[in-house]
C-alpha beads as a LAMMPS data file, in Angstrom:
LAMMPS data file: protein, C-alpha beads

174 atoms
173 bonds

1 atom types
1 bond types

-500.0 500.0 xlo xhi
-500.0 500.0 ylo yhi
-500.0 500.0 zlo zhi

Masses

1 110.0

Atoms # bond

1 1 1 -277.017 -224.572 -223.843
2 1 1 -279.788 -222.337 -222.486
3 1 1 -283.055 -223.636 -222.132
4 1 1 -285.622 -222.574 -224.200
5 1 1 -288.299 -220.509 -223.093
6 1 1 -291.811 -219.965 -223.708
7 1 1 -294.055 -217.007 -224.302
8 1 1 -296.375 -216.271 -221.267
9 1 1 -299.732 -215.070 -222.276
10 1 1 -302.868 -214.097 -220.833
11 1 1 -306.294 -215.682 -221.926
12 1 1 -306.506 -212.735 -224.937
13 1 1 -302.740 -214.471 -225.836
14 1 1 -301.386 -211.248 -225.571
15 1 1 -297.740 -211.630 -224.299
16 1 1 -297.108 -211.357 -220.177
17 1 1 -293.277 -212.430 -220.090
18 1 1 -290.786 -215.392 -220.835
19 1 1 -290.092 -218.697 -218.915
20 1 1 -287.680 -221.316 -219.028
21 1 1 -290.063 -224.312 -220.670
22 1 1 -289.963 -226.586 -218.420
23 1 1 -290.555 -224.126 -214.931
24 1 1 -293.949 -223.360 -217.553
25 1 1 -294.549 -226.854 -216.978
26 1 1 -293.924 -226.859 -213.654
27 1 1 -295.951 -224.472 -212.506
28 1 1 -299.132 -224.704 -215.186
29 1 1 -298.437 -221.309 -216.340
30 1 1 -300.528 -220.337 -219.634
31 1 1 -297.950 -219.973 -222.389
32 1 1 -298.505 -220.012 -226.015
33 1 1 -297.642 -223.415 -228.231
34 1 1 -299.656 -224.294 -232.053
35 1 1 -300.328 -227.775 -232.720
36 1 1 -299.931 -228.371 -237.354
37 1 1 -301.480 -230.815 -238.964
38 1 1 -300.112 -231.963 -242.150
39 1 1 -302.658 -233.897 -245.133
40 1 1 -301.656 -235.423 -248.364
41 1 1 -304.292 -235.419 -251.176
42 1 1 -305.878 -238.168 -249.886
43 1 1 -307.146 -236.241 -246.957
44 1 1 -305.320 -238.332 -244.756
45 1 1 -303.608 -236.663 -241.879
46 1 1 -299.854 -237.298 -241.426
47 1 1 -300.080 -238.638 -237.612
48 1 1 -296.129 -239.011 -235.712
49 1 1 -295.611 -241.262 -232.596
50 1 1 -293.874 -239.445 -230.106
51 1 1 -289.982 -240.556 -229.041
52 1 1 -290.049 -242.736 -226.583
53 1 1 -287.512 -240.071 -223.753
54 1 1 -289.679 -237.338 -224.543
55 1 1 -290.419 -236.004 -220.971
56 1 1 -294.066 -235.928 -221.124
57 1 1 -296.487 -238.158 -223.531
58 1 1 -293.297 -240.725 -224.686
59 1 1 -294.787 -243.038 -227.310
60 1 1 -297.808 -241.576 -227.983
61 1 1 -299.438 -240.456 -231.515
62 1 1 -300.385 -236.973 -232.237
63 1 1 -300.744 -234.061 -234.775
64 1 1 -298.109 -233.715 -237.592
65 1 1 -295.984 -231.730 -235.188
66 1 1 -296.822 -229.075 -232.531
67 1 1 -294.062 -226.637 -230.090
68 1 1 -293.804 -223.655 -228.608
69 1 1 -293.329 -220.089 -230.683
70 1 1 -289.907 -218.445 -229.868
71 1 1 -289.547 -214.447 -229.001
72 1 1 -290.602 -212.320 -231.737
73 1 1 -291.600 -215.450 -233.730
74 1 1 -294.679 -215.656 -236.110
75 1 1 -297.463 -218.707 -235.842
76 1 1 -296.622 -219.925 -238.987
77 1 1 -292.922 -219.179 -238.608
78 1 1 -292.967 -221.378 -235.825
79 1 1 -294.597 -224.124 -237.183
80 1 1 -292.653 -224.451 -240.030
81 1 1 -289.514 -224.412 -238.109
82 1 1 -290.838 -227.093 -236.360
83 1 1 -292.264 -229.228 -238.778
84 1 1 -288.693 -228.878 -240.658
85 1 1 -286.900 -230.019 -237.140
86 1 1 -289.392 -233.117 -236.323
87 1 1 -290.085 -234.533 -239.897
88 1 1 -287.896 -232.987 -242.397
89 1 1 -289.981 -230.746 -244.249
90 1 1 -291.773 -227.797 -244.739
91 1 1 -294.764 -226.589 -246.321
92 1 1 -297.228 -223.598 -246.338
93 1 1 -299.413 -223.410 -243.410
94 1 1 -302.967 -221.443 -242.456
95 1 1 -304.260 -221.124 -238.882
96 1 1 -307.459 -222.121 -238.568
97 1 1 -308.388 -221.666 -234.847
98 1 1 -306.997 -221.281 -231.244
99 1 1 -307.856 -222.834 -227.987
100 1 1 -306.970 -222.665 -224.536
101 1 1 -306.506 -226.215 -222.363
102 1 1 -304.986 -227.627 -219.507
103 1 1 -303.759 -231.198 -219.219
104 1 1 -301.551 -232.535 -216.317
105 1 1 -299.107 -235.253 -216.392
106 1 1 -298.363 -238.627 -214.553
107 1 1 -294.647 -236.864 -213.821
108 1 1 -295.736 -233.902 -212.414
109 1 1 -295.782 -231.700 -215.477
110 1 1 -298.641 -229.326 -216.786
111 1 1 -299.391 -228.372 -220.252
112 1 1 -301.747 -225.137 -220.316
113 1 1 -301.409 -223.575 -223.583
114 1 1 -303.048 -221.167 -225.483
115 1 1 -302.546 -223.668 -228.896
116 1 1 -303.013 -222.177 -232.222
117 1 1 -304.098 -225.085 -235.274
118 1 1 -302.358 -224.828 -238.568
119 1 1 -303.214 -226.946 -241.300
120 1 1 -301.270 -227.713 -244.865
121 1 1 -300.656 -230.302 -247.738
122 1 1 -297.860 -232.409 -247.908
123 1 1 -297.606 -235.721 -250.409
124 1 1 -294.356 -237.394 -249.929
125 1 1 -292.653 -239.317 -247.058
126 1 1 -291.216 -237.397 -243.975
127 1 1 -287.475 -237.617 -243.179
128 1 1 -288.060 -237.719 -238.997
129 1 1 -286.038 -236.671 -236.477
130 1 1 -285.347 -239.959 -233.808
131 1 1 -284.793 -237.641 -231.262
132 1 1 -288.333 -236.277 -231.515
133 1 1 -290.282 -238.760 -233.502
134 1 1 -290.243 -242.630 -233.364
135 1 1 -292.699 -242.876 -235.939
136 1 1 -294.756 -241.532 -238.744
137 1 1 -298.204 -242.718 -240.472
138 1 1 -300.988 -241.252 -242.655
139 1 1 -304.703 -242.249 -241.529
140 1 1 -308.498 -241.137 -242.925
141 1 1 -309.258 -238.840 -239.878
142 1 1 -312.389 -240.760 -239.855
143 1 1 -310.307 -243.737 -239.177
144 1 1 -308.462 -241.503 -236.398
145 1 1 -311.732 -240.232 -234.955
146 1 1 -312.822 -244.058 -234.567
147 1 1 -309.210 -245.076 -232.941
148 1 1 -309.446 -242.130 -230.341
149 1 1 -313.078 -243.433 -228.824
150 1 1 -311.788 -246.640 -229.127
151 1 1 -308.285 -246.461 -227.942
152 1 1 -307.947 -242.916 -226.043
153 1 1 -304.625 -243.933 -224.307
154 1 1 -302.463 -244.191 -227.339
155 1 1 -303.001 -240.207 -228.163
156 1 1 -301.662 -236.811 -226.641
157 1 1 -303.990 -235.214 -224.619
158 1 1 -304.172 -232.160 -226.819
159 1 1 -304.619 -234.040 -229.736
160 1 1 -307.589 -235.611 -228.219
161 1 1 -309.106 -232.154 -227.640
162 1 1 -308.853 -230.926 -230.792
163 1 1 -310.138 -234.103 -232.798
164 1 1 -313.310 -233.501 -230.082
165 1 1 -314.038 -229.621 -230.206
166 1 1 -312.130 -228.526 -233.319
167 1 1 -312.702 -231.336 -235.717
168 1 1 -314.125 -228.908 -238.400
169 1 1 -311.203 -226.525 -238.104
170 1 1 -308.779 -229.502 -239.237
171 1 1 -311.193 -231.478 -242.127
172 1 1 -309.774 -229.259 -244.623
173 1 1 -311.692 -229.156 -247.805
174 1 1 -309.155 -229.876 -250.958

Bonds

1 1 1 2
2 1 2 3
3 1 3 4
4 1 4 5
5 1 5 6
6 1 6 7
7 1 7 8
8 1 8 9
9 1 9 10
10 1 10 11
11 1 11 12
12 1 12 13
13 1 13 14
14 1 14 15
15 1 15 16
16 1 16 17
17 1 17 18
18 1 18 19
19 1 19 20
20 1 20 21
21 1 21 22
22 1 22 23
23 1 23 24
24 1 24 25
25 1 25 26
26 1 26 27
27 1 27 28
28 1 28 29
29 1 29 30
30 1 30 31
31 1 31 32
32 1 32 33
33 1 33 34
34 1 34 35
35 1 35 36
36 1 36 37
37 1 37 38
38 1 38 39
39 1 39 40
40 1 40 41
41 1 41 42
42 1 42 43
43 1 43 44
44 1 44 45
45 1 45 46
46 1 46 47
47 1 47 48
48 1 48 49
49 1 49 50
50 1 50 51
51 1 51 52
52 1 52 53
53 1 53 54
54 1 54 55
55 1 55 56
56 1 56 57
57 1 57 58
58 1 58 59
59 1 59 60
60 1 60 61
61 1 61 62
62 1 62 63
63 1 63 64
64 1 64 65
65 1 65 66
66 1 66 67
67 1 67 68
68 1 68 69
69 1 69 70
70 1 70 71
71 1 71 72
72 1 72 73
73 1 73 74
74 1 74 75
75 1 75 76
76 1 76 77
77 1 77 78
78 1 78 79
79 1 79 80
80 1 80 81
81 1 81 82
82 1 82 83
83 1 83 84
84 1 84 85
85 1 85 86
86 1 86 87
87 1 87 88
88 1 88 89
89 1 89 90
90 1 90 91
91 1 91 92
92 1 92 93
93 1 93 94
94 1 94 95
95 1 95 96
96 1 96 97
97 1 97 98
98 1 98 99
99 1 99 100
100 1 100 101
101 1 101 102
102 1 102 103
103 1 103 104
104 1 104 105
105 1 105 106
106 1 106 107
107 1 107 108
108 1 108 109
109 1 109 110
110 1 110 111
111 1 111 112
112 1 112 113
113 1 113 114
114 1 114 115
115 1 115 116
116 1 116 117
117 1 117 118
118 1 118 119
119 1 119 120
120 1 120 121
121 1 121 122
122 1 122 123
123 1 123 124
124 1 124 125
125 1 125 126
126 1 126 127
127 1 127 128
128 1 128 129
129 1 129 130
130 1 130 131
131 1 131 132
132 1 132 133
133 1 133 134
134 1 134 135
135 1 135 136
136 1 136 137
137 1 137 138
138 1 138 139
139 1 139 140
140 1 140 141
141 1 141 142
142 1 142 143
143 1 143 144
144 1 144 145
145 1 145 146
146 1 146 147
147 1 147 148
148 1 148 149
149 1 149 150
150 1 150 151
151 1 151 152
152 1 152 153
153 1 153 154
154 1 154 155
155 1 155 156
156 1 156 157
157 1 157 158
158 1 158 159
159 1 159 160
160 1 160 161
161 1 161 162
162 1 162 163
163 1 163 164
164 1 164 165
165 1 165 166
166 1 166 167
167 1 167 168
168 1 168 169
169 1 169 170
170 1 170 171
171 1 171 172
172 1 172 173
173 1 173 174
């Protein structure tokens, strides 16, 4: 099976070219990824644990579910494929903003992305994938706010950079 590839992008995220993911990571290449976050009606935020033999950030909580866009593959597109493959469902997204960062990795590994947000509403339970996922939770994101400045190792990088700088874009109003 081929490896999939990322879109290269400049800091407008206009397209430069396509790389084998993890040479992206490799090198600390900008490339384009979206990070979704998923509430019920509670305004809680749907939070998954990363699988512990994921390659970078095993174990660790984040966003609903974030990836890379394919070729010729729309934002929201993307996301929902994504959100289908890592918790077994799908729901209608919107973007809400987009930010460049750059986090390196204890193995070596760079993310620097050009991450677009998507928010939506979900109510029932996931159906995760164990390959991607080793758990799944709902929490205030007051209560996930507080848990980040208390406990900062136990999320993504990326996730901790939105909650910091794009906290408005994600408290959706219901």
């Amino acid at each position: 099976m081929e490896e999939e590839k990322v879109i290269l992008v400049n800091k407008n995220d206009e397209p430069i070219g396509l790389m084998p993911k993890m040479e992206a990571h490799e090198k600390a290449l900008l490339h384009r990824a979206f990070s979704v976050f998923v509430f019920n009606d509670k305004n809680e935020l749907m939070l998954q644990q990363r699988a512990l033999g994921k390659y970078h950030s095993p174990g660790l909580w984040t966003n609903t579910c974030c990836s890379h866009q394919r070729e010729g593959e729309s934002n929201i597109e993307a996301g929902k494929r994504r959100l289908m493959e890592e918790m077994g469902f799908v729901t209608e997204l919107k973007e809400t903003t987009s930010f460049i960062y750059k986090a390196p990795f204890d193995n070596g590994l760079t993310e620097h992305e050009f991450d677009h947000v998507m928010v939506g509403s979900y109510n029932q339970e996931p159906v995760i994938n164990k390959e991607e996922v080793e758990a799944w939770k709902w929490m205030p994101l007051e209560a996930v706010k507080s848990d980040i400045a208390s406990n900062p190792e136990y999320y993504t990088e990326w996730f901790k950079i939105i909650f910091e700088k794009f906290y408005r874009h994600i408290n959706i109003e219901k």
